[in-house]
PyMOL CGO cylinders between C-alpha atoms (Angstrom):
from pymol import cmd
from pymol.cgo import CYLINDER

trace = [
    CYLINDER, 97.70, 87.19, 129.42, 99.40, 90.16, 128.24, 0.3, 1, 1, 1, 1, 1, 1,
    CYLINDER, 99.40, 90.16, 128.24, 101.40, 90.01, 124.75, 0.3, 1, 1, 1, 1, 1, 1,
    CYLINDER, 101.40, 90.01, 124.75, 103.96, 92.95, 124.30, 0.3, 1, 1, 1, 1, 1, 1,
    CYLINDER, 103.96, 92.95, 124.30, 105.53, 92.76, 121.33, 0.3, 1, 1, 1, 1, 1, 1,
    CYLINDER, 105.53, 92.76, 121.33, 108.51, 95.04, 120.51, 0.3, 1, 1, 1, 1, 1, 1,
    CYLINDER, 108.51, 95.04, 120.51, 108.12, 98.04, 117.81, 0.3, 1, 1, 1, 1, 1, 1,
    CYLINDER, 108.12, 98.04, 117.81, 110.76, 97.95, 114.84, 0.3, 1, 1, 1, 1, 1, 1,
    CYLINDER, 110.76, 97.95, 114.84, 113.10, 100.48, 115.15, 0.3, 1, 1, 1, 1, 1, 1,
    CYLINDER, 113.10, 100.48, 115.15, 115.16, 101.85, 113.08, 0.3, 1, 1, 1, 1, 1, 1,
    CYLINDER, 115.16, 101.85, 113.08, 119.67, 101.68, 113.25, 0.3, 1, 1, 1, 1, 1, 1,
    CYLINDER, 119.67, 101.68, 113.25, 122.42, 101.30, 111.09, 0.3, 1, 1, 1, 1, 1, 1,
    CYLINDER, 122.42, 101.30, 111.09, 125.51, 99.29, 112.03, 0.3, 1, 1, 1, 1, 1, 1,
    CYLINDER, 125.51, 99.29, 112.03, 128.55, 101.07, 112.97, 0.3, 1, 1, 1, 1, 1, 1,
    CYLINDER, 128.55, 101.07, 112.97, 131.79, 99.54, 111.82, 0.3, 1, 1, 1, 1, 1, 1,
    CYLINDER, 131.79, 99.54, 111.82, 135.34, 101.87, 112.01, 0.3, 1, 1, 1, 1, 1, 1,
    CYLINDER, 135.34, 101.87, 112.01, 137.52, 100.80, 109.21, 0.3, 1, 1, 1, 1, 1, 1,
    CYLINDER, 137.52, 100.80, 109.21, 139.16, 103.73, 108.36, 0.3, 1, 1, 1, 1, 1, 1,
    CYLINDER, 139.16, 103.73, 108.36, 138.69, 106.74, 110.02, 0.3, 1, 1, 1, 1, 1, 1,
    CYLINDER, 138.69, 106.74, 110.02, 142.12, 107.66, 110.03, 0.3, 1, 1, 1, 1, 1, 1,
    CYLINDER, 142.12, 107.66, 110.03, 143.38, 105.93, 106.94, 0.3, 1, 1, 1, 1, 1, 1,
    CYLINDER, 143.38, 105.93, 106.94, 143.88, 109.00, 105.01, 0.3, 1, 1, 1, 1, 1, 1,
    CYLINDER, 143.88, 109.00, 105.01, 145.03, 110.86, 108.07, 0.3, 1, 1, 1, 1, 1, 1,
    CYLINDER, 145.03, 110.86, 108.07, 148.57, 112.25, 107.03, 0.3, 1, 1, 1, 1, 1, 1,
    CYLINDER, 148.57, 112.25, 107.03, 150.31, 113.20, 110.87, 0.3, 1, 1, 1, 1, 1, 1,
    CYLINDER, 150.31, 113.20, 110.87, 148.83, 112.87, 114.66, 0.3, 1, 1, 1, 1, 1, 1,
    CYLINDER, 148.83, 112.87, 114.66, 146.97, 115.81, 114.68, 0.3, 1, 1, 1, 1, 1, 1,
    CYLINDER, 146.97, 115.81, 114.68, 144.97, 114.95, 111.95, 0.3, 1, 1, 1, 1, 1, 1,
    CYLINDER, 144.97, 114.95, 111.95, 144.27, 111.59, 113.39, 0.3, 1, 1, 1, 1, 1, 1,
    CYLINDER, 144.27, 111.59, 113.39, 143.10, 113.63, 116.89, 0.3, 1, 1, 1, 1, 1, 1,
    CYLINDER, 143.10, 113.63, 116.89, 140.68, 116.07, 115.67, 0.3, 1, 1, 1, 1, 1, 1,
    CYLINDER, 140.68, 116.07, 115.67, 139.56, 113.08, 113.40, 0.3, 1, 1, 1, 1, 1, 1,
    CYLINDER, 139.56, 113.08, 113.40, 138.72, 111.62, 116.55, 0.3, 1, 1, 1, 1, 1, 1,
    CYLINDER, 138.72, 111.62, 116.55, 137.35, 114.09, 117.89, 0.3, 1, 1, 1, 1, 1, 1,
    CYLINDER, 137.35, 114.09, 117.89, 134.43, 114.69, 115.36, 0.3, 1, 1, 1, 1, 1, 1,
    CYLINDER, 134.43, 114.69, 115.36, 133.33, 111.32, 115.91, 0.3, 1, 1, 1, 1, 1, 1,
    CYLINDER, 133.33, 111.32, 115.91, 133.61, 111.61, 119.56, 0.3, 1, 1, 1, 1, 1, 1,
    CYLINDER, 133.61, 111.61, 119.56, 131.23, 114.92, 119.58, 0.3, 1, 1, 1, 1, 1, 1,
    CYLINDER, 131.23, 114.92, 119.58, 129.07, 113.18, 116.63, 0.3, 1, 1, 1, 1, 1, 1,
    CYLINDER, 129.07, 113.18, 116.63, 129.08, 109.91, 119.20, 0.3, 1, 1, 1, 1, 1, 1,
    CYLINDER, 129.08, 109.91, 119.20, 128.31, 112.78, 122.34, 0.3, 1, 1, 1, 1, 1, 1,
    CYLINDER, 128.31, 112.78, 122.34, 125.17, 114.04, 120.08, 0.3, 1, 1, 1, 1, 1, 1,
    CYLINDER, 125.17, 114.04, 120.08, 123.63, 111.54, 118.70, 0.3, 1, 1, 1, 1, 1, 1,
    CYLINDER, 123.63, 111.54, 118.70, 123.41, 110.13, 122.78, 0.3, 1, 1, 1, 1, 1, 1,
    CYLINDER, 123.41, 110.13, 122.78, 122.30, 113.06, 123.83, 0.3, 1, 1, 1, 1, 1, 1,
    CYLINDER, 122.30, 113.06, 123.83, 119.24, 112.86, 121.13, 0.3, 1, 1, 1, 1, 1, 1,
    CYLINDER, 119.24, 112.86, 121.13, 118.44, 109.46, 122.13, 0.3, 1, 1, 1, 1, 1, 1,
    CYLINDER, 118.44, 109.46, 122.13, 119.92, 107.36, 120.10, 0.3, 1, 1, 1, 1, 1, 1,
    CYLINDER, 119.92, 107.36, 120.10, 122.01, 103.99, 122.14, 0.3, 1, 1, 1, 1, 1, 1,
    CYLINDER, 122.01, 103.99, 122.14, 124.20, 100.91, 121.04, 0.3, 1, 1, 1, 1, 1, 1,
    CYLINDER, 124.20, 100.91, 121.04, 123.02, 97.47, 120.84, 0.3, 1, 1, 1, 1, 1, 1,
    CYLINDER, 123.02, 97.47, 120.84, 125.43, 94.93, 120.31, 0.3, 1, 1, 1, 1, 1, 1,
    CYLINDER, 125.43, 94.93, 120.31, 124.45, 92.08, 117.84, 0.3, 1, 1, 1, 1, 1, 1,
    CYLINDER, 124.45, 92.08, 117.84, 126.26, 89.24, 115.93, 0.3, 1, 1, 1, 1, 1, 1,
    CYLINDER, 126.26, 89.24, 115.93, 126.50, 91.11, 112.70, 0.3, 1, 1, 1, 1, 1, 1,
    CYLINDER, 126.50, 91.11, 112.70, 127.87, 94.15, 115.10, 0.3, 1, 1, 1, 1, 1, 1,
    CYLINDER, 127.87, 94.15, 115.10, 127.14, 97.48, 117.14, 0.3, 1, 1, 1, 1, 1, 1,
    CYLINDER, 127.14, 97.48, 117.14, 123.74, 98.94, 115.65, 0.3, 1, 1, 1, 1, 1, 1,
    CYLINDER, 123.74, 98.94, 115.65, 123.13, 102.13, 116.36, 0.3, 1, 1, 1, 1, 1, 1,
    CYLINDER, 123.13, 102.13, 116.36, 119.53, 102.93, 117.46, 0.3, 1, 1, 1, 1, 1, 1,
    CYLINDER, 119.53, 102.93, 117.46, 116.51, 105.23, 117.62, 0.3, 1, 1, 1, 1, 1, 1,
    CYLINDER, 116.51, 105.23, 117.62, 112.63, 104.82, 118.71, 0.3, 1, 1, 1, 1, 1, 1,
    CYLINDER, 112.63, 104.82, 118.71, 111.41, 107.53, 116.75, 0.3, 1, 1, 1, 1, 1, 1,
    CYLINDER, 111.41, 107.53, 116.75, 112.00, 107.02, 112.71, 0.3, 1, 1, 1, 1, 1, 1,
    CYLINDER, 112.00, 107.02, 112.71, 111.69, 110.84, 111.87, 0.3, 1, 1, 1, 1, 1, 1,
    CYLINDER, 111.69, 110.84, 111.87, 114.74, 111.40, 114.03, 0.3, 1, 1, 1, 1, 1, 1,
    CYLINDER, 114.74, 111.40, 114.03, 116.28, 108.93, 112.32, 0.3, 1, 1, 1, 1, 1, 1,
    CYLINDER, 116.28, 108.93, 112.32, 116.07, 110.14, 109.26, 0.3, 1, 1, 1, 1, 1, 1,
    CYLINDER, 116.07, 110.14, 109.26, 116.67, 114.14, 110.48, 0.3, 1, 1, 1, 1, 1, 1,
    CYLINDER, 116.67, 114.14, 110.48, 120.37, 112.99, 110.59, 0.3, 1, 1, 1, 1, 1, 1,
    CYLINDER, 120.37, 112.99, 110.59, 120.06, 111.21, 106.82, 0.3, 1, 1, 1, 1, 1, 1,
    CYLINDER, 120.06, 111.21, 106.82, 120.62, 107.96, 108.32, 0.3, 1, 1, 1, 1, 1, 1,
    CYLINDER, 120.62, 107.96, 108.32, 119.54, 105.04, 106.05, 0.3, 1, 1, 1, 1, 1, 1,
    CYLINDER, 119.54, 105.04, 106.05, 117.79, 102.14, 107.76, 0.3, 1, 1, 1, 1, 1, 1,
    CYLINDER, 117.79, 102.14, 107.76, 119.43, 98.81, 107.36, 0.3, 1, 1, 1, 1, 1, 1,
    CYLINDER, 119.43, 98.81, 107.36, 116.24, 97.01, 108.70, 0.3, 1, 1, 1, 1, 1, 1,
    CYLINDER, 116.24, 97.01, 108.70, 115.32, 94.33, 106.43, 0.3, 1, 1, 1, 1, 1, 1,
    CYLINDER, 115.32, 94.33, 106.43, 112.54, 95.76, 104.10, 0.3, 1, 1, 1, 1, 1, 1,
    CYLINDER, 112.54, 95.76, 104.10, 109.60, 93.94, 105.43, 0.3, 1, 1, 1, 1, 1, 1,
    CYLINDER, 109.60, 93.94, 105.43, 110.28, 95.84, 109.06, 0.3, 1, 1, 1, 1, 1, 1,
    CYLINDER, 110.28, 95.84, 109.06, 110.83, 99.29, 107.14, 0.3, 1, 1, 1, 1, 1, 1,
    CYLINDER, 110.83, 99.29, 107.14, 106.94, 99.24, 106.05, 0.3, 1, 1, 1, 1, 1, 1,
    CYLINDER, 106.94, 99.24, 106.05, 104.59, 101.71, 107.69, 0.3, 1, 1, 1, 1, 1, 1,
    CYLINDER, 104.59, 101.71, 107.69, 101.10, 100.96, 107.50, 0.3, 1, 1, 1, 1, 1, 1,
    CYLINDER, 101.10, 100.96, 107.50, 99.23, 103.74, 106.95, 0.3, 1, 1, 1, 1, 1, 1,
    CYLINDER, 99.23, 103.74, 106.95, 95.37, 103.95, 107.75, 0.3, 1, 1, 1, 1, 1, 1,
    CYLINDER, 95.37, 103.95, 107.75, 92.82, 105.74, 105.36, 0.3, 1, 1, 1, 1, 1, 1,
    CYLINDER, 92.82, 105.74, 105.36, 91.55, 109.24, 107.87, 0.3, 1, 1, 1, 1, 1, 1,
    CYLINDER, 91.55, 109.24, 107.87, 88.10, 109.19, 108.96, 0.3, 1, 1, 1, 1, 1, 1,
]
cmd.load_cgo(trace, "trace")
């Protein structure tokens, strides 16, 4: 019997409450979203996807030093942000 068992991965949860709050005509509220369109655009085409949960979309990446490239905080629970790390030799 094979056991897989699924690597932690790092994501942060993407919730839109006010991009264009502070927005003052239409244009402002386009190129607003715009930059989060092309930010959206990049981060796919670096790997990252969407998983939809019950506390909402998380945004996702298998490698951690990605991750972190774009100064992304985790908002895994501490316990899954651990890395063990093995003496060398």
């Amino acid at each position: 019997m094979v056991r897989l068992e699924m690597a932690a991965m790092a994501y942060f949860t993407w919730k839109e409450t006010g991009l264009t709050t502070d927005c003052a005509s239409l244009d402002a509220m386009a190129s607003r979203f715009e930059e989060a369109a092309a930010l959206m655009r990049r981060l796919a085409a670096e790997g990252f996807w969407l998983e939809r949960q019950a506390d909402g979309p998380h945004i996702n990446h298998a490698d951690p030093a990605v991750f972190e490239a774009y100064g992304f905080v985790s908002e895994e629970s501490p316990e899954r942000q651990l890395t063990l790390l093995h003496p060398p030799g």
